[in-house]
BAFI-3210 file (N, C-alpha, C; in Angstrom, 3 decimals, decimal comma, padded with zeros to 6 digits):
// residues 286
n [1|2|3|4|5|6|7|8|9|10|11|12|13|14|15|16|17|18|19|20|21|22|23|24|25|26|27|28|29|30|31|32|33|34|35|36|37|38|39|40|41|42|43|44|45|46|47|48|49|50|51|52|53|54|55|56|57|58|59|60|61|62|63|64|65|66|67|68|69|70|71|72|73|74|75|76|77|78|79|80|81|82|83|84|85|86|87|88|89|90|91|92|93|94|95|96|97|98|99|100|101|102|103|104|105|106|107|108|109|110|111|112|113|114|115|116|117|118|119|120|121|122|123|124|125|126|127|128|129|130|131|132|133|134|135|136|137|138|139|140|141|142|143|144|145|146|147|148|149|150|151|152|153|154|155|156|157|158|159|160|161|162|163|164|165|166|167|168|169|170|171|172|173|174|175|176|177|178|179|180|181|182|183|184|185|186|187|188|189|190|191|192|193|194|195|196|197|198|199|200|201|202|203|204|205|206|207|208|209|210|211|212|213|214|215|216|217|218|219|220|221|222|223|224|225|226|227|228|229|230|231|232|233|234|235|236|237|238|239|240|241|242|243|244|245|246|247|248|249|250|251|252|253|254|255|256|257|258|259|260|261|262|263|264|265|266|267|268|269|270|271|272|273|274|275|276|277|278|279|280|281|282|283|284|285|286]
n.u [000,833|000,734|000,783|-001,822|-005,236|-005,938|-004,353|-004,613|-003,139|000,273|002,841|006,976|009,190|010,056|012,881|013,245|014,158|013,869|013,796|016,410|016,596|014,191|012,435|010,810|008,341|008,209|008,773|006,505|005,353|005,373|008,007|008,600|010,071|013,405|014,176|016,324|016,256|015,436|014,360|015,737|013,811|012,772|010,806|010,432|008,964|006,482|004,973|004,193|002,238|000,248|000,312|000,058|002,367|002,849|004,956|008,384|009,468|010,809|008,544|007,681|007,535|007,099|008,530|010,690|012,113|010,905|011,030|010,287|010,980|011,094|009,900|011,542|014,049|016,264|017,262|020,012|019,605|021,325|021,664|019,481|017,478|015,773|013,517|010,895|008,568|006,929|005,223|005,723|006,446|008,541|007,737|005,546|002,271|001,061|-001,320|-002,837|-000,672|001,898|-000,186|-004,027|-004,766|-002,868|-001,117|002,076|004,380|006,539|009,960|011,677|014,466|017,011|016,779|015,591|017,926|019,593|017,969|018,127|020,488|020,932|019,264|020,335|022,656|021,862|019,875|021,846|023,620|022,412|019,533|016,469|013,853|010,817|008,244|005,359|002,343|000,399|-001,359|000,264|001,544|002,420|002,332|000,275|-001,985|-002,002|-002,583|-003,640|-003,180|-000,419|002,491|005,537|005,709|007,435|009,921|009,946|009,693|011,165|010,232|009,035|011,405|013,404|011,460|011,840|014,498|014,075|012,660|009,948|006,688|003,746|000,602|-002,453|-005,290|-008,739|-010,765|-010,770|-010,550|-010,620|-007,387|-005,973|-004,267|-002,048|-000,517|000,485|001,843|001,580|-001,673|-003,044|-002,277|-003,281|-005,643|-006,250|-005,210|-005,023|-006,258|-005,935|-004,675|-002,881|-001,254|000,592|002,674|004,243|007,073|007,653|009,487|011,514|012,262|013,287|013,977|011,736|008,633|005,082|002,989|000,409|-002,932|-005,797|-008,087|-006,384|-004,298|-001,328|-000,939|000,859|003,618|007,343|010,830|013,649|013,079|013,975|013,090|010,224|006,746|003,914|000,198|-001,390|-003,932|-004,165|-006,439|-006,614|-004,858|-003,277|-001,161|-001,346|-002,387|-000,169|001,719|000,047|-000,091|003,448|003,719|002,264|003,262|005,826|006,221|005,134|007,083|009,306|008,341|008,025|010,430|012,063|010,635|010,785|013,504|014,203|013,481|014,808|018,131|019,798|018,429|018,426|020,621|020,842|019,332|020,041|021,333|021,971|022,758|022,251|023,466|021,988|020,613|018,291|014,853|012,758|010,401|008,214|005,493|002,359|000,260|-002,929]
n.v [-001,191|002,093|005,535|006,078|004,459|000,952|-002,127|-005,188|-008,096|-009,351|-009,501|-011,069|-007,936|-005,716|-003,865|-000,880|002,244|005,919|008,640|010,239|013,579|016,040|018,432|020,888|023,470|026,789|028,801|030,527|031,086|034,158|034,924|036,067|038,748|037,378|036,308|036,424|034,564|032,700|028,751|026,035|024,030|021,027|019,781|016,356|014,693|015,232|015,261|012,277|011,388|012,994|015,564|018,538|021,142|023,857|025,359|025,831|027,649|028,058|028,601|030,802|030,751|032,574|031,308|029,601|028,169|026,174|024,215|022,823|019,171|017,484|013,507|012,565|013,834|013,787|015,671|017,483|016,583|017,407|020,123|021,276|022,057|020,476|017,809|017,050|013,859|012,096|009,503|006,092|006,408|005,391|003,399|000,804|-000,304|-002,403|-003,572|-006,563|-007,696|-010,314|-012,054|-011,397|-012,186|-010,918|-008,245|-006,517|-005,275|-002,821|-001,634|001,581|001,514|002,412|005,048|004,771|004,066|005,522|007,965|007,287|006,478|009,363|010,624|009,292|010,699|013,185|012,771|012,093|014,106|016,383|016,975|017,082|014,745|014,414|011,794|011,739|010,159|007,899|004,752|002,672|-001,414|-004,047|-006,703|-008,454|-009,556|-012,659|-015,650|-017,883|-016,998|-014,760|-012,425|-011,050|-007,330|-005,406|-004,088|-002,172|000,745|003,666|004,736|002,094|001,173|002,516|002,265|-000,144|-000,436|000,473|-001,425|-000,967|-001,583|-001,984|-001,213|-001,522|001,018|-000,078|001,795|004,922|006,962|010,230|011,628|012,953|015,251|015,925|017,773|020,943|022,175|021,061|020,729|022,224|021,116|018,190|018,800|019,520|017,460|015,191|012,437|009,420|006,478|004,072|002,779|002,504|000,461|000,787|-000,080|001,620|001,283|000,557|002,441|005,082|007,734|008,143|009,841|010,314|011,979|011,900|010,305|007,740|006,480|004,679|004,381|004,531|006,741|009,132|009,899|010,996|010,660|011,341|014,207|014,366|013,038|012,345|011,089|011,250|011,190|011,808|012,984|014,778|017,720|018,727|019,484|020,960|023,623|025,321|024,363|022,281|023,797|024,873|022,534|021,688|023,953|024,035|021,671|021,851|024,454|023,642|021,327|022,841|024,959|023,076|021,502|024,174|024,517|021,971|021,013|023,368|022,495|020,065|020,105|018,276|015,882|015,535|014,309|011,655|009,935|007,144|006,411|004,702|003,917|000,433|-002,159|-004,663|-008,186|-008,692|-008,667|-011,226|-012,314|-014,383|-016,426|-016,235|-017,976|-017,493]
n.w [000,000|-000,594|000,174|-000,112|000,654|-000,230|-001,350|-003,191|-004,043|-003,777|-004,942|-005,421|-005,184|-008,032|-008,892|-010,190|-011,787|-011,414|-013,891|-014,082|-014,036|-014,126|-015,407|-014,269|-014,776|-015,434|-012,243|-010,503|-008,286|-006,053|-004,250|-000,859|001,101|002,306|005,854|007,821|009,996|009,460|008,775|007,127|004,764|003,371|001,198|000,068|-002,345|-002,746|-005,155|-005,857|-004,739|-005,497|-005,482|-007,327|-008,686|-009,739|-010,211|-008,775|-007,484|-004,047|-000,678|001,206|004,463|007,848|009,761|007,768|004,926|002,496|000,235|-002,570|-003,818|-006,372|-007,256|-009,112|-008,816|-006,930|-004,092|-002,331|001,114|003,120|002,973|004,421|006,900|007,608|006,646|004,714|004,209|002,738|003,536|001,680|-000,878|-002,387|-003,502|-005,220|-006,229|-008,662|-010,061|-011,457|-012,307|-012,547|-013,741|-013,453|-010,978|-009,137|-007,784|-008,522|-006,284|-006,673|-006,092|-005,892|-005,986|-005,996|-005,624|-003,483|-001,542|-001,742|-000,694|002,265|003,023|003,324|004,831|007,156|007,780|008,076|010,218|012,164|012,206|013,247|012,521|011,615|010,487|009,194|009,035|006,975|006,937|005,954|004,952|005,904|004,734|005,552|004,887|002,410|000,404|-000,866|-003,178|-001,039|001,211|002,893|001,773|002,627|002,483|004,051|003,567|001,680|001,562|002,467|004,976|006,193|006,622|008,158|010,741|011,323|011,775|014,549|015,795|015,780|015,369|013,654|012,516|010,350|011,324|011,534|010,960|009,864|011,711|013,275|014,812|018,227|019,570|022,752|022,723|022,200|020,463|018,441|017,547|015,846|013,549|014,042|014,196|011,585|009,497|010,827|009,826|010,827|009,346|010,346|013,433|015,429|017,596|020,687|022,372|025,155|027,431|025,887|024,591|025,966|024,616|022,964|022,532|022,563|020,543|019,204|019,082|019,142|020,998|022,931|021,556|019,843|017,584|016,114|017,224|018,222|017,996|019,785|019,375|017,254|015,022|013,159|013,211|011,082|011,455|008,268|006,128|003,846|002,171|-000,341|-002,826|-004,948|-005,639|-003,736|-001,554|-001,090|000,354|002,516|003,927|004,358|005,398|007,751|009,119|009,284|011,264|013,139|013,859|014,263|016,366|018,722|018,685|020,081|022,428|023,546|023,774|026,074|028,364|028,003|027,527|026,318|024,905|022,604|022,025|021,986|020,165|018,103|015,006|011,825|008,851|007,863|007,195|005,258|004,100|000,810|002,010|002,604|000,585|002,472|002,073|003,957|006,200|007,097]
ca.u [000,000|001,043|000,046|-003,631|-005,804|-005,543|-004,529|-004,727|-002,804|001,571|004,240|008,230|009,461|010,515|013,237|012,723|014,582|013,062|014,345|017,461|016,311|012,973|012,181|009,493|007,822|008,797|008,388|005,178|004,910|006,178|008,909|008,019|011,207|014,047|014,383|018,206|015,825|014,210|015,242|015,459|013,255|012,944|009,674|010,431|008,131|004,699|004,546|003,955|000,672|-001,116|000,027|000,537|002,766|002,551|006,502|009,311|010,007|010,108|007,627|008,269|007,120|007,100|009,996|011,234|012,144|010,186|011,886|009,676|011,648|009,919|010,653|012,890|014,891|016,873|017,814|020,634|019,078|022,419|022,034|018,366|017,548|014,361|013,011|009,558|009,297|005,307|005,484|005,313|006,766|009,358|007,072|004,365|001,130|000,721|-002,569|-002,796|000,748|001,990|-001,596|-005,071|-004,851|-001,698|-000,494|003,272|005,402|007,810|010,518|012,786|015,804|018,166|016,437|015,567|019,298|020,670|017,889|018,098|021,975|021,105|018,427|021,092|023,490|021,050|020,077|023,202|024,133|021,449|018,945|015,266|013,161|009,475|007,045|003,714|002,306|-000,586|-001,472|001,773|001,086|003,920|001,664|-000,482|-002,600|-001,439|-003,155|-004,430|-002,242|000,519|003,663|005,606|006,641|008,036|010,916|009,600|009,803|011,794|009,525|009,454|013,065|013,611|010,696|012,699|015,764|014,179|011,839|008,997|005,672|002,647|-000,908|-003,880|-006,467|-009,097|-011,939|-010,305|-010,549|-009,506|-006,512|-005,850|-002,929|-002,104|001,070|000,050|002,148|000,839|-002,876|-003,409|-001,974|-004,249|-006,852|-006,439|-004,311|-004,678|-006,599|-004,870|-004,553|-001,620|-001,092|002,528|003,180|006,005|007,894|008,149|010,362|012,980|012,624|012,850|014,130|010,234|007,148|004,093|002,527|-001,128|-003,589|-006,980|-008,308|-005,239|-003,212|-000,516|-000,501|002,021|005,497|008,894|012,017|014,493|013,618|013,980|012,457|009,045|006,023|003,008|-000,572|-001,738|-004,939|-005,020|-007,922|-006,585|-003,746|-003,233|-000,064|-002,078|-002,304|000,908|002,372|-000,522|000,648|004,539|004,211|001,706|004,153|007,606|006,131|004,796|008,168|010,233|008,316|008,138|011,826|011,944|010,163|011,661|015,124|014,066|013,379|016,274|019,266|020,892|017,805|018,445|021,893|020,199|019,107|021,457|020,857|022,432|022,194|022,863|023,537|021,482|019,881|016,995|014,140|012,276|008,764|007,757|003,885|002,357|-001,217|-003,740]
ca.v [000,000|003,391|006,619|006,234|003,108|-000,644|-002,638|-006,568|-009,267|-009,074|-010,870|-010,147|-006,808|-005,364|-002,977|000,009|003,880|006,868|009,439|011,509|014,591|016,322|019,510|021,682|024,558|028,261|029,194|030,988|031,905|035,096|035,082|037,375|039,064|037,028|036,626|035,502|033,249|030,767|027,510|025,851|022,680|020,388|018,456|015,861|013,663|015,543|014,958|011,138|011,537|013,331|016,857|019,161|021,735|025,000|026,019|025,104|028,397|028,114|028,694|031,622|031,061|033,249|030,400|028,303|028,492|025,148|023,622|021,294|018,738|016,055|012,685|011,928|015,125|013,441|016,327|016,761|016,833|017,644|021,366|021,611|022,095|019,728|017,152|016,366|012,968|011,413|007,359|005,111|007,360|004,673|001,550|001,260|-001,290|-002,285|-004,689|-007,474|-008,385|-010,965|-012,405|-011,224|-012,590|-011,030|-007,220|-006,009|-003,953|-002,074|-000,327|002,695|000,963|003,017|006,217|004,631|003,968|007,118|008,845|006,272|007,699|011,566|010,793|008,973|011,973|014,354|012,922|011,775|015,891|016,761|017,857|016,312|013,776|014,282|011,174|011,649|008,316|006,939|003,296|001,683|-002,236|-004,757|-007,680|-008,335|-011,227|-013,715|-016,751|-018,068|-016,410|-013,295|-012,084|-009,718|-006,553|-004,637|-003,201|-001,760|002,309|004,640|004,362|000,831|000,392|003,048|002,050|-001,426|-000,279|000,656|-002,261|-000,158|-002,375|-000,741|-001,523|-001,079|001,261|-000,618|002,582|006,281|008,186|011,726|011,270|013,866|015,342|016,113|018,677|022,038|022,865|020,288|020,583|022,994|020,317|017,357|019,595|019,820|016,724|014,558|011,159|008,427|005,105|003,596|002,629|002,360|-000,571|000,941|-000,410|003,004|001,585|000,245|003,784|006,313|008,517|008,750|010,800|010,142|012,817|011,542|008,839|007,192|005,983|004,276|003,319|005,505|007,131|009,861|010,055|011,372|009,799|012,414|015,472|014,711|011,733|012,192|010,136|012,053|011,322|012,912|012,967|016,218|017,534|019,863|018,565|022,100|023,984|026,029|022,470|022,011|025,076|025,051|020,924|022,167|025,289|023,541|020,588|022,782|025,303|022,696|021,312|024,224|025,680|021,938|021,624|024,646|024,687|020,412|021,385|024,227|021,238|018,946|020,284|017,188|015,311|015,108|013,642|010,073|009,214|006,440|006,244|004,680|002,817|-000,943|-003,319|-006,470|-008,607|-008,106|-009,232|-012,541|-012,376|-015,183|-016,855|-015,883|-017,999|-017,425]
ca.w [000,000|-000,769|000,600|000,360|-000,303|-000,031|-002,590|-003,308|-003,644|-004,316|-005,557|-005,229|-005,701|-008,990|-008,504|-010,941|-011,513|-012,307|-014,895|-013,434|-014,079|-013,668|-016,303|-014,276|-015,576|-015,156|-010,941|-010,614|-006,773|-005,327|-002,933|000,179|001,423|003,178|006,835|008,492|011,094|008,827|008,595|005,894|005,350|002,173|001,155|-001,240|-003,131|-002,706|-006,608|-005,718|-003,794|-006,104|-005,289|-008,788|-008,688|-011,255|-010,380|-007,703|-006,073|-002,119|000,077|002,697|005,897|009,181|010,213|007,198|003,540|002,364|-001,111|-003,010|-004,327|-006,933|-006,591|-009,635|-008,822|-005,773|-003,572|-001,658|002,371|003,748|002,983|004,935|008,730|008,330|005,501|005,113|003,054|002,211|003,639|000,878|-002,155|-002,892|-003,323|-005,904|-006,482|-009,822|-009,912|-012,396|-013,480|-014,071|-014,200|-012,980|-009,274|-008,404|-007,750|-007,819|-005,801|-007,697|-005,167|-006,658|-004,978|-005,922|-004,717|-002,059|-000,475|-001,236|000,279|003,204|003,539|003,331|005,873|008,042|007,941|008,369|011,588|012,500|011,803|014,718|012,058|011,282|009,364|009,363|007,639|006,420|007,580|005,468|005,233|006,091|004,863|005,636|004,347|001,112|000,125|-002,191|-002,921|000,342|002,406|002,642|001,613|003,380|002,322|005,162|003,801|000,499|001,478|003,731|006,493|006,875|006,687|009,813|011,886|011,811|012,800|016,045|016,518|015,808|015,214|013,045|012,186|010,283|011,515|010,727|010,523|009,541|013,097|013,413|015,781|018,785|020,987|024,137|022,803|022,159|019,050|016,933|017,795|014,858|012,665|014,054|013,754|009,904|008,447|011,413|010,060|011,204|009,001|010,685|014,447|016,192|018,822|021,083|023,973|025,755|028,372|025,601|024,251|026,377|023,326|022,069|022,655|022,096|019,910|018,739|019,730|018,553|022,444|023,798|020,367|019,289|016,316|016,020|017,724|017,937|018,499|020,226|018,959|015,148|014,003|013,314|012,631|011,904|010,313|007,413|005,267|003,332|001,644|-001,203|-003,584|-005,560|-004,940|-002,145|-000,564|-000,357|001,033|003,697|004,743|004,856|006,822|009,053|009,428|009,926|012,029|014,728|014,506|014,933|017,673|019,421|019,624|020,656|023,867|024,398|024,232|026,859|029,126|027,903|026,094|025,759|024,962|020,989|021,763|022,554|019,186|017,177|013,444|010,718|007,472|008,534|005,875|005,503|003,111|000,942|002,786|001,589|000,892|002,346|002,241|005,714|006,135|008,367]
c.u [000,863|000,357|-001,021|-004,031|-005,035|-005,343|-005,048|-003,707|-000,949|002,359|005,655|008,227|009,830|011,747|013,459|013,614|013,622|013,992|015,069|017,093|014,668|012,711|010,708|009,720|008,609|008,107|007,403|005,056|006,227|006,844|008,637|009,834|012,137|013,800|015,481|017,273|014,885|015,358|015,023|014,727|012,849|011,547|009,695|009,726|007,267|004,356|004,186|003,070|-000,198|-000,781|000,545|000,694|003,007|003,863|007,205|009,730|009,884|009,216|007,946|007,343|007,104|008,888|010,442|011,195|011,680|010,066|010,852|010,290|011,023|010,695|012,292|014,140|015,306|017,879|019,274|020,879|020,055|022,263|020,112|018,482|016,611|014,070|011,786|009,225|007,614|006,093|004,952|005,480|008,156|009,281|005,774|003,805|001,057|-000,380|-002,346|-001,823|001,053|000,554|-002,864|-005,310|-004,318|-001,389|001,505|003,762|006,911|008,420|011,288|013,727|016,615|017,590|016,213|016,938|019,757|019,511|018,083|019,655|021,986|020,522|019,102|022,164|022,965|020,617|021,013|024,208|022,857|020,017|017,498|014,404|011,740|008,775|005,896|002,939|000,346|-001,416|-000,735|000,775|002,393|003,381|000,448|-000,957|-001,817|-001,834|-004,163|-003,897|-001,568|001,731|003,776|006,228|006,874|008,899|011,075|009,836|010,589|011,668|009,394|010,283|013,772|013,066|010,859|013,502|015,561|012,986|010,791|007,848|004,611|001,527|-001,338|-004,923|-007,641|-010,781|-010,312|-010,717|-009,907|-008,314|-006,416|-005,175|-003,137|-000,570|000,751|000,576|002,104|-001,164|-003,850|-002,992|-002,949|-005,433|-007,451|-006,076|-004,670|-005,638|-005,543|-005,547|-003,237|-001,704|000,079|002,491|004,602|006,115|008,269|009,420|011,751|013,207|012,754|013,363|012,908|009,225|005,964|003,247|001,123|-001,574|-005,083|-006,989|-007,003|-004,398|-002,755|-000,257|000,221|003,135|006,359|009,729|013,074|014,110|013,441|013,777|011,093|007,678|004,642|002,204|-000,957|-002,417|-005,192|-005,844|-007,785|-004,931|-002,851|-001,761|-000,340|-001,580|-001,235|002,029|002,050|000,024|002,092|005,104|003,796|002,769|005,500|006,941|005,977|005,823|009,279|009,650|008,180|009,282|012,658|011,835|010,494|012,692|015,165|014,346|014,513|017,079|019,407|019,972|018,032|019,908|021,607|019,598|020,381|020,962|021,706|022,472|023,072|022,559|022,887|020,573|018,912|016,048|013,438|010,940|007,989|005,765|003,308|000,296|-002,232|-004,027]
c.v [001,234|004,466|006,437|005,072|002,042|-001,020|-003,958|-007,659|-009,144|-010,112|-010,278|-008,634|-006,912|-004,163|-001,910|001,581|004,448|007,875|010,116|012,843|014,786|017,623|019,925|022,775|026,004|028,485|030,459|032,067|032,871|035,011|035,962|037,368|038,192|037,641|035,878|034,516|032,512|030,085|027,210|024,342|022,504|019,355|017,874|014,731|014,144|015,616|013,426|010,865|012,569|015,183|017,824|020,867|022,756|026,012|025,345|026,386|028,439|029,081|029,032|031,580|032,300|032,686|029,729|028,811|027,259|025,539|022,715|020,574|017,616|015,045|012,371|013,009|014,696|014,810|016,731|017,175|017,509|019,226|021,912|021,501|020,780|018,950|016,476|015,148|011,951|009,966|006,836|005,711|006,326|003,503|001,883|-000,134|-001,242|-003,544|-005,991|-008,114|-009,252|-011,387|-011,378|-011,013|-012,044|-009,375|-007,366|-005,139|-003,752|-001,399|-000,111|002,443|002,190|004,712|005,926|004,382|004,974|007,965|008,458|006,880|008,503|011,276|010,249|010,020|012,942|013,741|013,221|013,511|016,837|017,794|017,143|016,245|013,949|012,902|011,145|010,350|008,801|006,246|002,647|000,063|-003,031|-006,130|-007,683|-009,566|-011,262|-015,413|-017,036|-017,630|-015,249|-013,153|-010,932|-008,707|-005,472|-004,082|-002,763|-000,554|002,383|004,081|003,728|000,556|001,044|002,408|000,812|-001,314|000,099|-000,209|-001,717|-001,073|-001,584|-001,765|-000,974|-000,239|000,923|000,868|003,985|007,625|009,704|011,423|012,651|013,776|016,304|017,434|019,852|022,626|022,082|020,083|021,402|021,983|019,027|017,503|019,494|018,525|015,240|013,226|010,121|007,072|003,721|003,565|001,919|001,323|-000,231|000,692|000,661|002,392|000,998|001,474|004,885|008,098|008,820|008,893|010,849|011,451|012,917|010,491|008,658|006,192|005,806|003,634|005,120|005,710|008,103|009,599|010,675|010,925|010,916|013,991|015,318|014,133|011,515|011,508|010,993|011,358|011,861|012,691|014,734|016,000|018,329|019,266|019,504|022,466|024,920|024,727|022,297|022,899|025,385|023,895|021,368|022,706|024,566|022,308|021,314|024,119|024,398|021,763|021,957|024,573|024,312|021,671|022,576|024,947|023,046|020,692|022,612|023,159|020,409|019,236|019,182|015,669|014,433|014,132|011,957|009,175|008,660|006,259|005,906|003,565|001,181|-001,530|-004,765|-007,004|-008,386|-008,654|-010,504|-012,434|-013,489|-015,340|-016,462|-016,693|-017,895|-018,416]
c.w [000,000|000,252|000,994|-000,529|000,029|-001,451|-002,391|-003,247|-004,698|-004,497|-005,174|-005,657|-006,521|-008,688|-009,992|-010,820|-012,180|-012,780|-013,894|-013,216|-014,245|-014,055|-015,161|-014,610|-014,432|-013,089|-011,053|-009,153|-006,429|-004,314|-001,790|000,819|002,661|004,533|007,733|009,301|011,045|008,409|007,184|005,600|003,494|002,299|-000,087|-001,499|-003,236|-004,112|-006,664|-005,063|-003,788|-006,306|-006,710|-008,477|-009,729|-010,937|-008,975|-007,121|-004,303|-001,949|001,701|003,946|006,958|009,767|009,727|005,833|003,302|000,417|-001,379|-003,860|-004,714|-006,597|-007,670|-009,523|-007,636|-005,150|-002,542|-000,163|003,182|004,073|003,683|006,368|008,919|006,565|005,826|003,930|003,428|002,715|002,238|-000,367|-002,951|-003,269|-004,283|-006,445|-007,759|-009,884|-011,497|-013,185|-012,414|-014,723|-013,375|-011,416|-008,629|-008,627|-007,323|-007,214|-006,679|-006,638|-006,038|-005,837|-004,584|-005,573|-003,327|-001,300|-000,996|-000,290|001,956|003,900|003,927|004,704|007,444|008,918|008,042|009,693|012,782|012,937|012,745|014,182|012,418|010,924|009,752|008,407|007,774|006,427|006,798|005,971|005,323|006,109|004,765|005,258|003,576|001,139|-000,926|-002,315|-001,917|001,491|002,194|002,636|002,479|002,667|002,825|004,997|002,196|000,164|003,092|004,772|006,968|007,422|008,231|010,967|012,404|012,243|014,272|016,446|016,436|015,132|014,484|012,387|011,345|011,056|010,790|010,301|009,907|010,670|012,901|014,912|016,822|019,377|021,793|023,809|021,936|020,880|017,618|016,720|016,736|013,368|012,804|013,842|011,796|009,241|009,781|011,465|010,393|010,545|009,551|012,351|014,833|017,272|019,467|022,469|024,529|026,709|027,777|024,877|024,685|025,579|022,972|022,939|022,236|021,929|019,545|018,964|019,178|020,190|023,173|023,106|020,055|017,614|015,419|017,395|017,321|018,057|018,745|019,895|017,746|014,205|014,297|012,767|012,783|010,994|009,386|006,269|004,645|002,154|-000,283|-001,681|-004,796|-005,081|-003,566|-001,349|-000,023|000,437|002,485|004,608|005,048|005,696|008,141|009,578|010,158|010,980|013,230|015,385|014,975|016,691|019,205|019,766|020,441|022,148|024,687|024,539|025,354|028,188|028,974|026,898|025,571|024,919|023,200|020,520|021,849|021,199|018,176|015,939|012,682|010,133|007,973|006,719|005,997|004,073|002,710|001,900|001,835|002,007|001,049|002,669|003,407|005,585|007,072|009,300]
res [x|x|x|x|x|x|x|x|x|x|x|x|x|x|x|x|x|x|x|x|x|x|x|x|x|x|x|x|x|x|x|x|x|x|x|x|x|x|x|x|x|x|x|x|x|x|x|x|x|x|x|x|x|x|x|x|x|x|x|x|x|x|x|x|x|x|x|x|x|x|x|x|x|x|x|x|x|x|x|x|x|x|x|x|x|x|x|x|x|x|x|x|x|x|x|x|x|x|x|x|x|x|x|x|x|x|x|x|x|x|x|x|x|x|x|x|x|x|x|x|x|x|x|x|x|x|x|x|x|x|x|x|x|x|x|x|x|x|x|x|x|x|x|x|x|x|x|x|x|x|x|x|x|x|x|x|x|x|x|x|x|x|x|x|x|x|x|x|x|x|x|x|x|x|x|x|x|x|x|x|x|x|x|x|x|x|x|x|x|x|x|x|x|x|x|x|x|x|x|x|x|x|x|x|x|x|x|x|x|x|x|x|x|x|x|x|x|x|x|x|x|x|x|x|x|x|x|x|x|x|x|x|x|x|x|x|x|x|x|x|x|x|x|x|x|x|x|x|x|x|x|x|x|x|x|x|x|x|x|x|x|x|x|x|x|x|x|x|x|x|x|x|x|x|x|x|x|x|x|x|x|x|x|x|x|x]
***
């Protein structure tokens, strides 16, 4: 599953590139005058979940210069304070191939491990990763039973490196928090299809950010690894300017007022690209 929507029934991965380069049209939106104390924050893929863009000039905030970067145009994160990065932009459903019965997953490999790097060194470099959390699905029908594919996009591949467990919501709840500078964001973006299983007491690095009764559905991990929901309603370049700001403002002024409370708090997160085999999609039956 991608972004939005269920699919059906998968087979192995395909691994797949997309075109190097990425021709958009003449920049359209007005710049509003620099300010020395914006950050700088990078949202790349929102061309892979629908959103259509009518130029690439940033998007001036109050507190952030906000870069839209498509997907086949691989950016390079290093030179941003903050990256905001759609779940499931590196994995794609294709229904009926080889036969009728059977959907594939196609992953963009090779985008996917370099950005998998940047995003390593950009933590690693005390910056941080926002994801746009979906329908995260780590199992598909197939036949009479399920394959797994858990380590298809980004977001999977992190939320393994820290043991991180995730669900199905099986309705579409509005989710709500208890943390004051994202409550304007749950307010607007905050369905939740996805639910987190976390061992708080083998993490005490993460924060629980959003909830549906007593299931977690946003988080943080130190300070700069963030997991948020997000159903927007408007897919225009308005759309995406309004999802960005609202996203980088609630994290700016959130680390903000946590590092007030715990300098040292962001020093506790470990990150980096581990090497291991692909994964094997094996049968899984009920």
């Amino acid at each position: 599953m991608g972004f939005f929507g269920s699919r059906r029934k998968l087979k192995a991965p395909e691994q797949v590139d997309v075109p190097a380069t990425f021709d958009a049209p003449e920049p359209v939106l007005a710049i509003q005058s620099r300010k020395p104390n914006r950050v700088t924050v990078l949202a790349y893929g929102f061309d892979t979940i629908g959103f259509d863009f009518d130029g690439s000039a940033p998007y001036l905030t109050e507190s952030a210069e906000v870069e839209f970067c498509p997907f086949a145009n691989m950016p390079r994160l290093g030179q941003a304070d903050g990256v905001i990065i759609p779940q499931g932009i590196f994995e794609k459903f294709v229904d009926g191939t080889p036969w009728p019965s059977s959907t594939t997953v196609r992953v963009f490999e090779q985008q996917l491990l370099e950005c998998d790097r940047q995003v390593a060194n950009l933590l690693e470099g005390g910056k941080w990763v926002c994801f746009l959390v979906g329908a995260i699905t780590d199992f598909a029908p197939y036949g009479y039973g399920f394959r797994s594919c858990n380590d298809t996009d980004l977001c999977k591949r992190i939320l393994n490196r820290f043991g991180i467990k995730r669900s199905l919501v099986k309705e579409t709840p509005c989710s709500w928090t208890r943390v004051n500078e994202f409550s304007r964001y749950f307010r607007e973006y905050g369905v939740a299809r996805t639910a987190f299983d976390i061992l708080w007491s083998e993490h005490p690095e993460a924060r629980e950010l959003g909830e549906v009764g007593k299931t977690t559905v946003a988080f943080e991990l130190s300070g700069r690894l963030f997991f948020l929901p997000c159903h927007p309603m408007r897919h225009d370049r308005t759309g995406a300017n309004e999802l960005a700001e609202t996203v980088s403002s609630a994290i700016i002024r959130y680390q903000k007022e946590r590092m007030k409370e715990q300098p040292t708090r962001g020093d506790r997160l470990e990150f980096g690209v581990k090497e291991k085999p692909p994964s094997e999609h094996q049968e899984h039956h009920e």
